[in-house]
VOGU-3710 file (C-alpha; in Angstrom, 3 decimals, decimal comma):
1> xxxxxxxxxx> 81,483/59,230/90,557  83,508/62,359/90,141  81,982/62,877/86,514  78,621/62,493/87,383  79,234/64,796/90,329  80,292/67,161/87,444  77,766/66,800/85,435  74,767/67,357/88,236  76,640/70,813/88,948  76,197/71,491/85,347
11> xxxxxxxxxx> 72,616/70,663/85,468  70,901/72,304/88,754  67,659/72,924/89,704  66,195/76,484/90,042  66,283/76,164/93,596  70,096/74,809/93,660  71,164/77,612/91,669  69,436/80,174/94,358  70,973/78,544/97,480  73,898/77,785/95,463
21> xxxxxxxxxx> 74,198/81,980/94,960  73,781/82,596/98,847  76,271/79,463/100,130  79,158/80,234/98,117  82,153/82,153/98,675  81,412/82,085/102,475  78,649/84,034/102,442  76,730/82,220/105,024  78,807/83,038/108,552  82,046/82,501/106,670
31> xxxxxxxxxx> 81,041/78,676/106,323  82,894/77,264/103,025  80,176/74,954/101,354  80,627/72,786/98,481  77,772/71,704/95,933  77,913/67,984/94,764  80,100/66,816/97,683  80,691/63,044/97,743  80,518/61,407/101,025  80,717/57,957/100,986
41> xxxxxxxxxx> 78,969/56,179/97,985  76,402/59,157/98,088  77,116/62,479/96,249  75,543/65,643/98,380  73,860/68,689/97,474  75,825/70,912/99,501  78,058/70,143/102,290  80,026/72,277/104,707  82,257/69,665/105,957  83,985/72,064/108,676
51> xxxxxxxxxx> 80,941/72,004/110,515  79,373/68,786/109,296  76,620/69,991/107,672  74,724/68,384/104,669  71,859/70,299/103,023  69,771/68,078/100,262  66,842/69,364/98,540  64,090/67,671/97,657  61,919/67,887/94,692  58,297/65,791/94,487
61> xxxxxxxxxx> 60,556/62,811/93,028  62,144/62,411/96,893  57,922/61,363/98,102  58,673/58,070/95,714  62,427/57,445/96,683  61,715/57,517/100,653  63,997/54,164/101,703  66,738/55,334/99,534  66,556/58,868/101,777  66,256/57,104/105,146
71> xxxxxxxxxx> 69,512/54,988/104,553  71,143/57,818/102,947  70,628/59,989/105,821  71,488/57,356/108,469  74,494/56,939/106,566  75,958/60,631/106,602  74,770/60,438/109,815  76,896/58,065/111,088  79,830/59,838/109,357  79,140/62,531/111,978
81> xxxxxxxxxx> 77,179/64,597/109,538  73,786/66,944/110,150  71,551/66,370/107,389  68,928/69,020/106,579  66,378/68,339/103,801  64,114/71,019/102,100  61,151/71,327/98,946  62,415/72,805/96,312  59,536/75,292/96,830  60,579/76,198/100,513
91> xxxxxxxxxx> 63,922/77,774/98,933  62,463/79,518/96,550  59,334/80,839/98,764  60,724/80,747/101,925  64,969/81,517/101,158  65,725/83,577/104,466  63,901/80,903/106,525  65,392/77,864/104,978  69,301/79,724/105,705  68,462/80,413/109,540
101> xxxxxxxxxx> 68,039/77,223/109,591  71,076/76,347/108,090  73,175/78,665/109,612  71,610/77,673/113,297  72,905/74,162/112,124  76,302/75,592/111,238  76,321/76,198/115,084  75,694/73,477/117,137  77,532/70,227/117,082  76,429/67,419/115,294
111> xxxxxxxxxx> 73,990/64,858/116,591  74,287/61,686/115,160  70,651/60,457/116,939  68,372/63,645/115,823  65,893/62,707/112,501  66,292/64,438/109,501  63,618/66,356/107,925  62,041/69,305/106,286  60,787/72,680/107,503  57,374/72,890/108,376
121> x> 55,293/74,289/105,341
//
């Protein structure tokens, strides 16, 4: 799991690599994130695991993998995680909106009952 973690670091999308450049290092708040987290049996776009935060990203593959999304999200959720999913094109149009929403995240507790989803477009 650890390798192929690796290797999807090594092969980001566009739109990981540009929220990748404003989540690092604590930029965001002073939040640490990490890209290609594993949680579970599931490996994580970024996760901020201080504040229980999961942020996927979704590309037009994620319309044909829906199920496999639904019990990957109730799973983090029940680990206590937040997930927050967004297009691909909604970080790279829309980058300041999609991290307010990320850092609002950062600061609220975690509720393990609220659905996951994406920004409006």
């Amino acid at each position: 799991m650890r390798r192929y973690a690796r290797s999807l670091r090594k092969s980001q999308t566009d739109a990981e690599r540009l929220l990748w450049s404003r989540l690092r290092r604590r930029q965001l708040a002073g939040f640490k994130f990490r890209r290609q987290h594993q949680v579970g049996l599931y490996i994580c776009d970024f996760a901020c695991v201080e504040a229980l935060v999961v942020v996927e990203l979704d590309g037009s593959q994620h319309a044909e993998n829906l199920d496999y999304d639904l019990r990957r999200d109730r799973f983090l959720r029940s680990a206590g995680f937040r997930v927050l999913r967004f297009w691909n094109n909604e970080v790279m149009g829309r980058t300041e909106e999609v991290l307010d929403t990320i850092h609002a995240a950062l600061n609220r507790k975690p509720d393990p009952s609220a659905p996951s989803g994406h920004l409006p477009i």
